[in-house]
N, C-alpha and C positions, 0 to 999 in steps of 0.2 A: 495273357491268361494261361495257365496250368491247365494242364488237359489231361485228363486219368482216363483210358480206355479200359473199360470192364471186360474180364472173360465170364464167357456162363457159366463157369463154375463156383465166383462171387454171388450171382443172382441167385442159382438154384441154393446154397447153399444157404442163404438172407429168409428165401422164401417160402422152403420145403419144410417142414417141423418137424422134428426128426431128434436122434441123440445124441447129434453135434452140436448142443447147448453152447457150450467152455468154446467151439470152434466160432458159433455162431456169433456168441458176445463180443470176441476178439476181433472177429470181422467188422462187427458192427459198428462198436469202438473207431478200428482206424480208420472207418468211412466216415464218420463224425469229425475226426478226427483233421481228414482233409477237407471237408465242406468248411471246416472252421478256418483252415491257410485258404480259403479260396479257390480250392481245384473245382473243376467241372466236370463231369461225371459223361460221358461218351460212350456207346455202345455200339461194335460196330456189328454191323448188318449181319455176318456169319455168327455172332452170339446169340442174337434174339434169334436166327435160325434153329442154332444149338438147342436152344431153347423150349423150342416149340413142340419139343419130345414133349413136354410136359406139361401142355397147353397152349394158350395162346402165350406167346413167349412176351410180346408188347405190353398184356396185361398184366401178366406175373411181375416186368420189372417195373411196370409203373408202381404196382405196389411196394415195390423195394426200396424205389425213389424218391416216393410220394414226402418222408421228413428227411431226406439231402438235398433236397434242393430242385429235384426233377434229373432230367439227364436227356441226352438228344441221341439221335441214332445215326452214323457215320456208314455211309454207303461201300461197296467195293464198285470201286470206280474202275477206270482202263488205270490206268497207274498204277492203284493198287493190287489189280488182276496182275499187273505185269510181276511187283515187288513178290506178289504170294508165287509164283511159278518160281521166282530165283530163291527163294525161302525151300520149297518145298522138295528139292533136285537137293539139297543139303540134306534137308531133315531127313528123309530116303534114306537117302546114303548113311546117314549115323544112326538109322533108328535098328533096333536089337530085332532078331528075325523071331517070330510069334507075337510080337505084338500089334496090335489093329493099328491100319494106317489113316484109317475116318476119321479118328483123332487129330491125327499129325493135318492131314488138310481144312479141320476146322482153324486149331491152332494155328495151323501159318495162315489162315486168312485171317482170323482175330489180329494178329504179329502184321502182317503185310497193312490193313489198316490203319493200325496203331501208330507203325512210324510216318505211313503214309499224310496222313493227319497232322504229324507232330506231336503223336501225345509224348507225354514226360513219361508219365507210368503205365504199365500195365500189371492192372490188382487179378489177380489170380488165387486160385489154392492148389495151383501144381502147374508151375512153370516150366517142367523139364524139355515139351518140342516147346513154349517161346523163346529161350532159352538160343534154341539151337536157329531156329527158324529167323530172329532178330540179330543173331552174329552174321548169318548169311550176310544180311544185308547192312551190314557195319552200322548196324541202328543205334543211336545212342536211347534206346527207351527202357528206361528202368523196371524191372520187373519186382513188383510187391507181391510178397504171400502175406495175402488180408489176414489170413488166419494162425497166422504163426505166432509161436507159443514167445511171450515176453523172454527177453536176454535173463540168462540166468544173474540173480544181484550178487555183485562183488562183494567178496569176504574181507571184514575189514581187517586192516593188520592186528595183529596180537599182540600187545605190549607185555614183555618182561622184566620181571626183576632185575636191578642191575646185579650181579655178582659183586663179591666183595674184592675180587684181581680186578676188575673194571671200575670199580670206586676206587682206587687207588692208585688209576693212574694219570700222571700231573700233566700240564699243557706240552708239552715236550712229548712226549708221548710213551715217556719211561714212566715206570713203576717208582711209587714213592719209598 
């Protein structure tokens, strides 16, 4: 089974109604998107925390999850207390000075769960401490930005006229 660990920044985003519309649909989209390959939807314990800035954070993403399929909530256990301390001694150390560290230690418990679990992905809308927090611990867990904008489409080549020095010359590859 495919395991997708959610950060709270998917939920709040899904949940909140707000002028991230074009963010919200694209989110929305590639959570459809993997309920349809079969992923299962994971939340671990430090997001539904995250969460609870804004309510009951249980309820919020039940609502979220209520047409993917549901989703279950993933504890920090002693293992994963252990992985998030050797995650978070990285993220420290590389994080840029003035920016808030409450982040970085949701983040690397979100991250220290995630691998801890085995999930495949972690869907986010701003991976930069999973990122770092998941290298720490040579995690192979992929990190998705639910909300990222589609790959620009390829410009298809441009057919030209042949010139008349190019029609005129024979299989040899001299001029007639």
């Amino acid at each position: 089974m495919t395991i997708a660990a959610v950060d709270a920044s998917v939920i709040l985003l899904l949940a909140v109604p707000g002028k991230d519309v074009d963010r919200r649909k694209r989110a929305r989209s590639k959570m459809q998107e993997l309920k349809s390959l079969g992923v299962r939807f994971a939340i671990p314990a430090p997001a539904i925390a995250e969460v609870h800035r804004d309510g009951d954070g249980r309820e919020i993403a039940a609502r979220v999850f209520g047409d993917l399929g549901g989703f279950y909530t993933e504890a920090l256990d002693d293992i994963a207390a252990a992985n998030v301390g050797q995650s978070l001694r990285m993220a420290h150390q590389s994080r840029p000075e003035g920016l808030p560290r409450a982040c970085v230690k949701f983040d690397a418990m979100i991250a220290g769960v995630a691998h801890t679990m085995g999930a495949r992905y972690l869907l986010t809308t701003d991976g930069r401490d999973f990122r770092v927090a998941l290298q720490a611990l040579q995690s192979k867990v992929e990190v998705i930005y639910v909300d990222a904008p589609p790959p620009p489409q390829q410009v298809p080549l441009i057919e030209t006229e042949t010139t008349s020095s190019e029609a005129s010359v024979d299989d040899s590859g001299m001029g007639k």
